[in-house]
C-alpha positions in Angstrom: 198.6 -112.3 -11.6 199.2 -108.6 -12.0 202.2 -107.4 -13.9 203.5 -105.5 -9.8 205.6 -107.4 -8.1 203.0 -108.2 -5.7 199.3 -109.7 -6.7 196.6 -106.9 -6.9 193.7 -106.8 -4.8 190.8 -104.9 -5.0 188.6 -102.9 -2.2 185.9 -101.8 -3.1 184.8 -98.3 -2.2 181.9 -96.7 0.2 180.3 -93.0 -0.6 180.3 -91.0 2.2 179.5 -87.2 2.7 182.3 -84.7 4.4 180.6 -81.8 4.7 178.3 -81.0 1.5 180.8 -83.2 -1.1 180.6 -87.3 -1.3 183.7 -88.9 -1.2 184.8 -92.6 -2.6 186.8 -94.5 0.7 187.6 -97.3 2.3 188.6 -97.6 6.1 192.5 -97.8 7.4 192.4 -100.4 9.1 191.1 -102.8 5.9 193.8 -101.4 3.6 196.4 -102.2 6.3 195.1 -105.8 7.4 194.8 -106.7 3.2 198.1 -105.0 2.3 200.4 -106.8 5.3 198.1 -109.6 5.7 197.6 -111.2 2.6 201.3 -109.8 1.5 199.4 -107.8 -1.6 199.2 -104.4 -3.3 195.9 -103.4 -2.1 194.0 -101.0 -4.7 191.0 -99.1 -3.6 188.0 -99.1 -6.9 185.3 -96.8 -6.9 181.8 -97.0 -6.9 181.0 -96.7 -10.2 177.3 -96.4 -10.0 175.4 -93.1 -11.0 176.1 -90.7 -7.7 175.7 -87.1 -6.9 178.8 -86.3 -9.0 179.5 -89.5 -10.7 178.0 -89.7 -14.2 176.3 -93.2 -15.3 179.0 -95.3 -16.9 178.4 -98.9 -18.9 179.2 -101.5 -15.8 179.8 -104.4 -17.7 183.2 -102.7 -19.5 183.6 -101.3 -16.2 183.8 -104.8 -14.6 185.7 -106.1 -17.0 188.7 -103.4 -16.8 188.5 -104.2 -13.1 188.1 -108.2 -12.8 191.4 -107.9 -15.6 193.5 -106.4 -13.6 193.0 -107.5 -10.1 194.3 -111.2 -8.1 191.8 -110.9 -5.5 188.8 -109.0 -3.9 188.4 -107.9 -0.7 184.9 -106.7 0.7 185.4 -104.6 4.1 182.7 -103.4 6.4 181.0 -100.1 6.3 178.5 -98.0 8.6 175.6 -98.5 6.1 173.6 -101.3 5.5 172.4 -102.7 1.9 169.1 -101.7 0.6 166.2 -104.5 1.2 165.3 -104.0 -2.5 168.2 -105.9 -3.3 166.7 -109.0 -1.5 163.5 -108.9 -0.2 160.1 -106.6 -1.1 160.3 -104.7 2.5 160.6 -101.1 3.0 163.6 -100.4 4.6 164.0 -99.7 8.4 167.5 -97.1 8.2 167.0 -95.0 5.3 169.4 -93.2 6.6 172.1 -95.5 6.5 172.3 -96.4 2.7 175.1 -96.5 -0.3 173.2 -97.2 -3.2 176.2 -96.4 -5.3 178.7 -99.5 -3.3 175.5 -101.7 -3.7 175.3 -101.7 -7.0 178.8 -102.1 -8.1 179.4 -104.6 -5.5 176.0 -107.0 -6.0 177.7 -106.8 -9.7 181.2 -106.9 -8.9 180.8 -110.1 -7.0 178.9 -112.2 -9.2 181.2 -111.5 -12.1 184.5 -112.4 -10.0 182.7 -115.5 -8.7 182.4 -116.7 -12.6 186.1 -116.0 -12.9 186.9 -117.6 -10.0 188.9 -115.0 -8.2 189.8 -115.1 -4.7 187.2 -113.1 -2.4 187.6 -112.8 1.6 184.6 -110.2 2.8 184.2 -108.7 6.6 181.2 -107.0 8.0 178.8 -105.4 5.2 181.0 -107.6 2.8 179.7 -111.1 4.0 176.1 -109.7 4.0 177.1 -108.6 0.2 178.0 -111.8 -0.6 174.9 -113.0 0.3 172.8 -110.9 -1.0 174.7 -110.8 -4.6 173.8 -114.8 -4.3 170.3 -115.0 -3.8 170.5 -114.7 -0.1 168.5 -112.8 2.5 169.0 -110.7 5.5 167.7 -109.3 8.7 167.0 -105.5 9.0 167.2 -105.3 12.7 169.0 -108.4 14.4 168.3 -107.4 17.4 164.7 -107.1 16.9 164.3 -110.9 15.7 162.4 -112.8 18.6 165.6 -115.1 20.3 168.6 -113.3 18.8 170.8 -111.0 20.2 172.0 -107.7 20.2 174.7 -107.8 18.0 175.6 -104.1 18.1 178.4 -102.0 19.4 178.1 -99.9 22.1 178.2 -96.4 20.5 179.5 -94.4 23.8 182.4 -96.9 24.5 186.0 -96.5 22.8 187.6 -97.2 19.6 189.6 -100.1 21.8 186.6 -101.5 23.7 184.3 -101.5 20.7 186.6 -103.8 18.7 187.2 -106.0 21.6 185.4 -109.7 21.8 181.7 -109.5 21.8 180.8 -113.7 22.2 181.9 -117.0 21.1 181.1 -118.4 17.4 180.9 -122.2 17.0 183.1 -123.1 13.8 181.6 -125.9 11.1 183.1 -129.3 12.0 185.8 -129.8 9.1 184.9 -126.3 8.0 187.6 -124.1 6.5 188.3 -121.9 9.5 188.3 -125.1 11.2 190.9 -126.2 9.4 192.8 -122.5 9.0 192.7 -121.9 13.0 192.9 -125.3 13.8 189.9 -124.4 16.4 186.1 -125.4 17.2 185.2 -121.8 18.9 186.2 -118.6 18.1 186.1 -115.5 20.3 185.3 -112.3 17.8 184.5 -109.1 18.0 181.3 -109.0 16.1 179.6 -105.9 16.0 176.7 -105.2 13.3 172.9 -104.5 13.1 172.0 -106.4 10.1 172.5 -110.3 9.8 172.0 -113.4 7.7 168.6 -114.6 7.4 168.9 -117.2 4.7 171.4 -118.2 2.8 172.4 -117.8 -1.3 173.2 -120.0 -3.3 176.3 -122.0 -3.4 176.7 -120.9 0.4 177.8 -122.6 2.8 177.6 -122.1 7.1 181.0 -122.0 8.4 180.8 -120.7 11.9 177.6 -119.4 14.0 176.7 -117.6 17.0 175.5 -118.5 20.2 172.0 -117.2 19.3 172.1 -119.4 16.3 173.1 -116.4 13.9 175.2 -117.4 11.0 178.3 -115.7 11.4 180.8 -116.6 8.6 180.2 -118.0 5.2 182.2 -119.8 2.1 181.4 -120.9 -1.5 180.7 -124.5 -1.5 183.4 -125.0 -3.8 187.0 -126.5 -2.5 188.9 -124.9 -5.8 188.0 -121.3 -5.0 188.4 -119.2 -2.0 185.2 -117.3 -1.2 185.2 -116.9 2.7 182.9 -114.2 4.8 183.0 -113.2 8.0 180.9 -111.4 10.7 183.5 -110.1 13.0 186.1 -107.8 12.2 189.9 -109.8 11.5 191.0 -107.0 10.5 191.1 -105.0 13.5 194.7 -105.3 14.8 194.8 -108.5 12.8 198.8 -109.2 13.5 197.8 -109.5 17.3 195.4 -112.6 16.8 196.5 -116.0 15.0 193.1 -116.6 13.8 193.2 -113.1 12.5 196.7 -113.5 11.2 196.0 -117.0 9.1 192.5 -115.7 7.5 194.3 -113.0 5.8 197.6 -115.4 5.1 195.1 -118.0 3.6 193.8 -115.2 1.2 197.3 -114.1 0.4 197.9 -118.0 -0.5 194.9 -118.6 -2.3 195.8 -115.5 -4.6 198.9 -116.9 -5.1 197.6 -120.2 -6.0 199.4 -122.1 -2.9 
């Protein structure tokens, strides 16, 4: 554990543009939900990968610096979506909506913290990461895919109403949010364009949507925490239960509970 008084997790960062200047950040919301959630000292990292400004630095002593002084790692959701060269051979449908710079270090980022068995709860983006950084493929355009649904947000609706539930997720009998929620369903307010199409390796299916969508993950291994999810806990997180004991099951897991 960290030398603070509370266990140190990290958030990786996105690279956005404000203006003609990219900026390292992380949304609000995710700091707030990991910080009172999981009862930790949430600390944002950088995306240390060659950008605009950012000269290229050695990743592996990067990593290591990191992975030795964090508890836990938190992967949050993000507007863009992760280059298809990172799991498939297809050009990509949003070039628009890329972050080479949070690919790279992440893809990395998780692998190595996976070896050291450090505790890892993604949202969004994140669980796609995950999946990705294991082997796994995704869908460019869910709602494109012949007998899936529309899993986007509508993008004229409000802050409030986008956030709100979007469907039901079936949870995996005996699963771990099974046993965390103490539920079979789940109403979530799932809201992406990208999805799972297969799964990585070690992965296992934890919850999925009524379209048959795979909507949360874990590592197939009972002695580390490594959940994903599709939906968004994090999103006024002290108002739901399910919300409340994802994150308090993070916390624990950091601790070693």
């Amino acid at each position: 554990m960290s030398k603070s008084n509370q266990p140190l997790v990290g958030i990786p960062c996105d690279v956005t543009r404000f203006g003609l200047n990219p900026f390292h950040g992380v949304g609000e919301k995710y700091i707030n939900a990991v910080a009172h959630g999981a009862d930790v000292c949430p600390m944002l990292i950088p995306a240390y990968d060659t950008g605009e400004d950012m000269q290229a630095m050695d990743q592996n002593i990067v990593l290591d610096r990191i992975l030795n002084q964090i508890d836990g790692l938190f992967l949050s959701g993000s507007p863009s979506n992760i280059e298809p060269k990172n799991y498939s051979s297809e050009q990509s449908l949003t070039p628009e909506f890329h972050d080479p710079q949070r690919d790279s270090m992440n893809l990395s980022l998780i692998r190595e913290a996976i070896k050291r068995k450090i505790p890892i709860l993604a949202v969004c983006r994140g669980m796609q990461e995950l999946n990705v950084a294991l082997g796994g493929t995704l869908h460019q355009r869910v709602y494109e895919v012949e007998g899936l649904m529309d899993h986007r947000e509508d993008k004229n609706a409000s802050r409030q109403q986008q956030y709100s539930n979007a469907h039901t997720v079936e949870l995996a009998e005996n699963g771990l949010l099974a046993q965390l929620t103490g539920q079979s369903t789940l109403e979530v307010n799932s809201l992406h364009g990208q999805g799972m199409r297969t799964l990585g390796k070690g992965l296992i299916a934890e919850a999925h949507a009524p379209d048959g969508l795979i909507e949360a993950i874990r590592l197939d291994d009972h002695e580390h925490f490594v959940l994903a999810v599709q939906w968004h806990p994090e999103w006024q997180f002290q108002e739901n239960p399910n919300s409340t004991a994802i994150f308090e099951a993070f916390g624990k897991a950091i601790r070693g509970i």
